[in-house]
C-alpha positions as CSV (number, residue, x, y, z in Angstrom):
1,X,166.1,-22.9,247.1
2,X,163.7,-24.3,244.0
3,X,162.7,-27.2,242.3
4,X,166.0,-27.7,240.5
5,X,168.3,-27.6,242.9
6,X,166.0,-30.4,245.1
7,X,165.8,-32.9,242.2
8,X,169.5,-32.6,242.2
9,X,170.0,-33.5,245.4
10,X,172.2,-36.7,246.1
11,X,170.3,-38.7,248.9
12,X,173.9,-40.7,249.2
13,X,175.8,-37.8,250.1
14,X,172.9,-35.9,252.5
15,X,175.2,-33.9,254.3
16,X,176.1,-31.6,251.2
17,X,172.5,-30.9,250.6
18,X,171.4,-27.7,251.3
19,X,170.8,-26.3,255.4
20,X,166.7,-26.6,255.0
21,X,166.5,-30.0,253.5
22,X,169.3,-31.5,256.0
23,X,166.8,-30.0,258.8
24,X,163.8,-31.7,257.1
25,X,165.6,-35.1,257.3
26,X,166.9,-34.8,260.8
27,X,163.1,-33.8,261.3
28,X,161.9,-37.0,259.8
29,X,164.8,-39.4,260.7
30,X,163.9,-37.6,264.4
31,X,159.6,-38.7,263.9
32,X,160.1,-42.2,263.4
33,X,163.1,-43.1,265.8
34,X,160.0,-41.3,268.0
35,X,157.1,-43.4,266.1
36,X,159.3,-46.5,266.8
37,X,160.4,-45.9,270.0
38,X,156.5,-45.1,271.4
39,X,154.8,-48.3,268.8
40,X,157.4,-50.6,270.0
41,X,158.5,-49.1,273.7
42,X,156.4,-47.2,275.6
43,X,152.7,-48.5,273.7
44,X,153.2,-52.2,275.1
45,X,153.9,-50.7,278.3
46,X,151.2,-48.7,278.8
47,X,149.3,-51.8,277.6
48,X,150.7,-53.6,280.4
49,X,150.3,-50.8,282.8
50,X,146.7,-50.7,282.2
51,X,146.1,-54.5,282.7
52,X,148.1,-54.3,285.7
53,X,145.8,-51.1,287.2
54,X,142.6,-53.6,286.4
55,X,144.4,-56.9,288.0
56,X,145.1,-54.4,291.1
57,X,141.4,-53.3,290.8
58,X,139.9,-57.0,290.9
59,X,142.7,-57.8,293.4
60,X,142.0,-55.3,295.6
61,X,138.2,-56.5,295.5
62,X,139.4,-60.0,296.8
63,X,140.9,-58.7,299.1
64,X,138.6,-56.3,300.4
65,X,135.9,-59.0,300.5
66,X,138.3,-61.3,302.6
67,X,139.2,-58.9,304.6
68,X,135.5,-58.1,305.5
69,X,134.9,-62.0,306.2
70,X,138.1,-61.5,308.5
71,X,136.9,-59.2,310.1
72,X,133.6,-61.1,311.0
73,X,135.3,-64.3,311.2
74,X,134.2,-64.6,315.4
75,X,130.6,-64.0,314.2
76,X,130.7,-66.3,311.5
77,X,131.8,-69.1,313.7
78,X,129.6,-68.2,316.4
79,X,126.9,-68.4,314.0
80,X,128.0,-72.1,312.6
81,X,128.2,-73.0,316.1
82,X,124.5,-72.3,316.6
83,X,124.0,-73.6,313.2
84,X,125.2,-77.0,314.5
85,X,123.1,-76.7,317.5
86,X,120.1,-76.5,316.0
87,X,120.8,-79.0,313.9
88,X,121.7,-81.2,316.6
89,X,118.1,-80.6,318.3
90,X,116.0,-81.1,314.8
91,X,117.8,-84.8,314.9
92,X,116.8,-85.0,318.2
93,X,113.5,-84.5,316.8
94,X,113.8,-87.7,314.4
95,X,113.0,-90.7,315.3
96,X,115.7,-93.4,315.2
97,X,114.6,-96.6,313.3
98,X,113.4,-98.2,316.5
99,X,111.1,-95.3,317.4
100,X,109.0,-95.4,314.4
101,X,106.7,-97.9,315.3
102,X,105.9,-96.2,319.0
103,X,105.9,-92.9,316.9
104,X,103.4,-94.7,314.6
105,X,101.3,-95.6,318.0
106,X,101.5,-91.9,319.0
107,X,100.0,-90.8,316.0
108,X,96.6,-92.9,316.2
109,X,96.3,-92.5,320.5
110,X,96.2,-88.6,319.2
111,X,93.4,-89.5,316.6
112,X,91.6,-91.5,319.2
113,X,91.8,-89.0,322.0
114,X,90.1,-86.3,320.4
115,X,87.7,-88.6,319.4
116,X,88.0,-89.1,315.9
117,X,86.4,-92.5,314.3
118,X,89.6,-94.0,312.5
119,X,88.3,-95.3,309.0
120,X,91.8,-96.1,307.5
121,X,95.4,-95.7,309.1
122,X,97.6,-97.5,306.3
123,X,101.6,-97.1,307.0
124,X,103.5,-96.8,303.8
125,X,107.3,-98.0,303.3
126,X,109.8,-95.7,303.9
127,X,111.4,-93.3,300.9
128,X,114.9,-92.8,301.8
129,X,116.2,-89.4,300.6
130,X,119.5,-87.8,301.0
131,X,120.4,-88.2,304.4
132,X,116.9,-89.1,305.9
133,X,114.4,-91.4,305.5
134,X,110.1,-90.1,305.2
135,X,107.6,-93.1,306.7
136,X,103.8,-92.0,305.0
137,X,101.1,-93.1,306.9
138,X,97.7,-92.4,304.7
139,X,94.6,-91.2,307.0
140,X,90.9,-91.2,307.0
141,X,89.4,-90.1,309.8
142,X,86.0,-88.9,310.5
143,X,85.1,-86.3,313.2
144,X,83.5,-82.7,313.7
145,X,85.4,-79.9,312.8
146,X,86.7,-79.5,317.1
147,X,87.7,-82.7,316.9
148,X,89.9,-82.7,313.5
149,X,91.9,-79.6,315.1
150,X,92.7,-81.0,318.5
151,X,94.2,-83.8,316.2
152,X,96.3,-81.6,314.2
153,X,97.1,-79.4,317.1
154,X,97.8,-83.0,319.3
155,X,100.2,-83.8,316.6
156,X,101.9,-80.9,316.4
157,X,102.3,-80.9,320.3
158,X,104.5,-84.6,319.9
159,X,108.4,-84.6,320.4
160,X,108.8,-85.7,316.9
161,X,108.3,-84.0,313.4
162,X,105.0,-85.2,311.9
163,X,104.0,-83.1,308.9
164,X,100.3,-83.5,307.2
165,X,100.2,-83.9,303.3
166,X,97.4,-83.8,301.1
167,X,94.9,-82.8,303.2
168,X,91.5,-82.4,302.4
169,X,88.0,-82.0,304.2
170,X,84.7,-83.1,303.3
171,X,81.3,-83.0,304.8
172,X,79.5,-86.6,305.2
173,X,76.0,-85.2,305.5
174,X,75.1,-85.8,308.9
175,X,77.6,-82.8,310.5
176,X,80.7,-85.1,310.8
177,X,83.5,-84.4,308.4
178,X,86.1,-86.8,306.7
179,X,89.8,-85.9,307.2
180,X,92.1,-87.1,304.6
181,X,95.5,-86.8,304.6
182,X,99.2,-88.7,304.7
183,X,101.3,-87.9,308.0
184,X,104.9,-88.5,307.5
185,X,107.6,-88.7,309.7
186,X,111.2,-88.6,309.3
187,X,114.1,-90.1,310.8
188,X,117.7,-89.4,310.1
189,X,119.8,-91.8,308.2
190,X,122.7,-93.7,310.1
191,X,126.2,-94.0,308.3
192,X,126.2,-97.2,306.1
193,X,122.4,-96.8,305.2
């Protein structure tokens, strides 16, 4: 077959062309119903196959993490349960609104019975925070060093949380020392407060 004869072909009337050229069309008509078919068929689901591997990959995770919080669910709640306990005792450890003024008293028998001299002992008003409420109490007190740690070890030893802020220490000259420093306590909030 040459040049002639496939410039003469009539692309109206295929199927009187020549054997080869009727194979070449088949061939190409053949490529793009193939082209098509993958572009438009099987691309978009491999697409979708794909997102679907990485949904099961993430989902799988979820679960995977649920399942390890299932499988520790007893501990969990075991641990929640002490949780609440130990919340329960640090209330306990508050002072309710009508102990702060015997917890106040506490505070300075402790400064007087380790013998401290008490130069100032000013209560400050109460900050309420989220669900508890911190009473300042600025202190001066003047003592030797002995006597300024069986305070802060007497105030550690009460049944309710005292914490010392600002603390500082300074020599008066004649081998006593000045303790500075606010004490707060805390009490919990009540509902409605």
């Amino acid at each position: 077959m040459n040049l002639e004869e496939l410039r003469n072909i009539d692309l109206n009337n295929i199927g009187t062309a020549p054997a080869p050229v009727r194979a070449a069309v088949i061939l190409v008509v053949c490529a793009a119903i193939a082209f098509a078919g993958y572009w438009y068929g099987i691309k978009p689901q491999l697409e979708e196959l794909a997102s679907a591997k990485a949904k099961e990959q993430e989902l799988r995770q979820v679960f995977e993490n649920k399942q390890k919080k299932a499988a520790n669910l007893e501990r969990y709640k075991a641990q929640l349960e002490e949780m609440r306990r130990t919340f329960g005792a640090l209330l306990q450890q508050l002072p309710s609104k009508t102990e702060i003024p015997g917890l106040i008293l506490d505070i300075s028998q402790t400064g007087l019975a380790a013998g401290l001299k008490i130069e100032l002992f000013k209560p400050g008003p109460e900050v309420k925070r989220d669900f508890y409420a911190e009473k300042p109490i600025e202190l001066r007190l003047r003592g030797n060093y002995h006597q300024i740690a069986n305070f802060v070890s007497g105030l550690a030893a009460l049944p309710r949380i005292v914490t010392l802020h600002n603390i500082s220490l300074a020599p008066t000259g004649n081998g006593e020392l000045v303790f500075s420093a606010t004490a707060k306590t805390y009490r919990y909030l009540e509902e409605g407060e």
